[in-house]
C-alpha positions in Angstrom: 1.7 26.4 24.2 -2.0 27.3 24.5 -2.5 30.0 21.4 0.2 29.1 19.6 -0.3 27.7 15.6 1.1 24.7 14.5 3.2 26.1 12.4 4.8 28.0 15.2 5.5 25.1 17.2 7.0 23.2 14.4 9.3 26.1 13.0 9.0 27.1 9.6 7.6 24.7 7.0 9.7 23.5 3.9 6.9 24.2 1.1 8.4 27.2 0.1 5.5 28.9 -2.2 2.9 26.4 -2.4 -0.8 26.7 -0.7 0.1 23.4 1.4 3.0 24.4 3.8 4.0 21.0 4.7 6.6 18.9 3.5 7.5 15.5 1.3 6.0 13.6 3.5 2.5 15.5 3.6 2.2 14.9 -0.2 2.6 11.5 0.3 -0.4 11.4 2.3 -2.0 13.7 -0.1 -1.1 11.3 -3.0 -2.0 8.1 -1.1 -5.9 9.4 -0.4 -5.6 10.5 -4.2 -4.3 7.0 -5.3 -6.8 5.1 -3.3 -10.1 7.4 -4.7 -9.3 7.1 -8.1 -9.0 2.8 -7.6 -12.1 2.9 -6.3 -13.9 4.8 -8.8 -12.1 2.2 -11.2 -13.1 -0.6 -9.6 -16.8 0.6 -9.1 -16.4 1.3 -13.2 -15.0 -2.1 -13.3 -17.7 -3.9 -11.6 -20.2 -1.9 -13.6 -19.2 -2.8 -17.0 -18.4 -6.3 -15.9 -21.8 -7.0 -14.7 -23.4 -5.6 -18.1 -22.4 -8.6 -19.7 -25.4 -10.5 -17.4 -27.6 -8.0 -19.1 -26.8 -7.5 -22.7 -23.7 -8.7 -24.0 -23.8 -6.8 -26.9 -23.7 -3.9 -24.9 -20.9 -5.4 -23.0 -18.9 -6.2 -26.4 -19.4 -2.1 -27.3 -18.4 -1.1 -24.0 -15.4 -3.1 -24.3 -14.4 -1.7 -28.2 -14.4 2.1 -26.4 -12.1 0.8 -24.3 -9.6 -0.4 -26.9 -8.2 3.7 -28.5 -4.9 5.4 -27.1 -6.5 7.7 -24.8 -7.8 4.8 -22.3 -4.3 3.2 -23.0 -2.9 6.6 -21.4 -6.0 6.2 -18.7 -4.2 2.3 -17.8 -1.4 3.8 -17.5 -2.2 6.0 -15.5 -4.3 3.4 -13.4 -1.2 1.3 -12.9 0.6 4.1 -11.7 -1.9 4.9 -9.2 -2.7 1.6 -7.9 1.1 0.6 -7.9 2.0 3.9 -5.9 -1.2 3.4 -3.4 -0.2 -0.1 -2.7 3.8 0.5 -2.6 3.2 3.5 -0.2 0.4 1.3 2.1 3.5 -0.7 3.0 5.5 2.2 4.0 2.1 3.8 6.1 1.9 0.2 7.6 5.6 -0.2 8.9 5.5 3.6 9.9 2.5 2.8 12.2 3.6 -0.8 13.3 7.9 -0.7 13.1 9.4 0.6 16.4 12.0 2.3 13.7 9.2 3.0 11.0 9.1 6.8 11.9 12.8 6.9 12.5 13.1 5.7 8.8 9.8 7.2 7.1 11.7 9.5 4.8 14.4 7.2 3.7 11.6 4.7 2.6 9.5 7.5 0.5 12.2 8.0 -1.3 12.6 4.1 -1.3 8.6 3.9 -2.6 9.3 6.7 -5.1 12.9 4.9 -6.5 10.9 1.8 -6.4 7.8 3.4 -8.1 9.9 5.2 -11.0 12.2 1.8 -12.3 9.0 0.1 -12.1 6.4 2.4 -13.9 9.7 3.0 -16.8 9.8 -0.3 -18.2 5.5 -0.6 -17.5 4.5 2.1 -19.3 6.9 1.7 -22.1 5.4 -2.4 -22.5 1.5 -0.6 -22.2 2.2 2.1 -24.8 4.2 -0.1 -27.4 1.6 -1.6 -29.3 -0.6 1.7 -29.0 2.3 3.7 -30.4 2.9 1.1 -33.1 -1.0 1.2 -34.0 -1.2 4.7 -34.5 2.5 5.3 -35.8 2.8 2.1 -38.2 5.0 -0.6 -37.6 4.9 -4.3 -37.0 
């Protein structure tokens, strides 16, 4: 097999015309090292404007009113979909690598994480963006 491409050993991909020639499950991967960036940068945001209370609460209390307009709301949202699809998918990564039937079943559970992910984030982001959409909108 010495020569030969990956993509010649494997058959042809199922990416049809994407860059990326890989498949479901490659996206995952993709979205998981995506996931777990942007909660970092959070929490090293987080950390940040926590801490400037120590130095000037005042500066702490503006930081705080930025934080309180429907863009950021859509930024949560965002967060929690991020975080809740990083930590949903590190359990299927962790019984892939550790189940004797984890690669057996690693499809069937993405689709489980990304059922799972969906019913959740529904209901979530329609509690986060209420009282935003009411604020802007009028109502109670």
């Amino acid at each position: 097999m010495a020569g030969t491409t990956a993509t010649e050993r494997s058959g042809t991909s199922k990416g049809g015309g994407t860059l990326y020639r890989g498949d479901l499950g490659m996206w995952s991967w993709v979205a998981h090292r995506i996931t777990g960036v942007l909660t970092f940068f959070f929490l090293f945001a987080h950390v940040l404007d926590t801490a400037l209370v120590r130095v000037s609460p005042d500066a702490y209390d503006k930081v705080i009113e930025t934080y309180k307009n429907p863009i950021v709301n859509l930024f949560e949202v965002g967060l929690v979909g991020a975080v809740l699809y990083h930590a949903l998918n590190g359990i299927r990564v962790m019984l892939v690598d550790f189940w004797a039937k984890g690669p057996k079943y690693q499809r069937p559970m993405l689709w489980t994480v990304l059922v799972v992910w969906v019913a959740v984030m529904l209901p979530g982001t329609y509690f986060m963006m209420v009282r935003t959409v009411s604020d802007m909108f009028g109502g109670h």
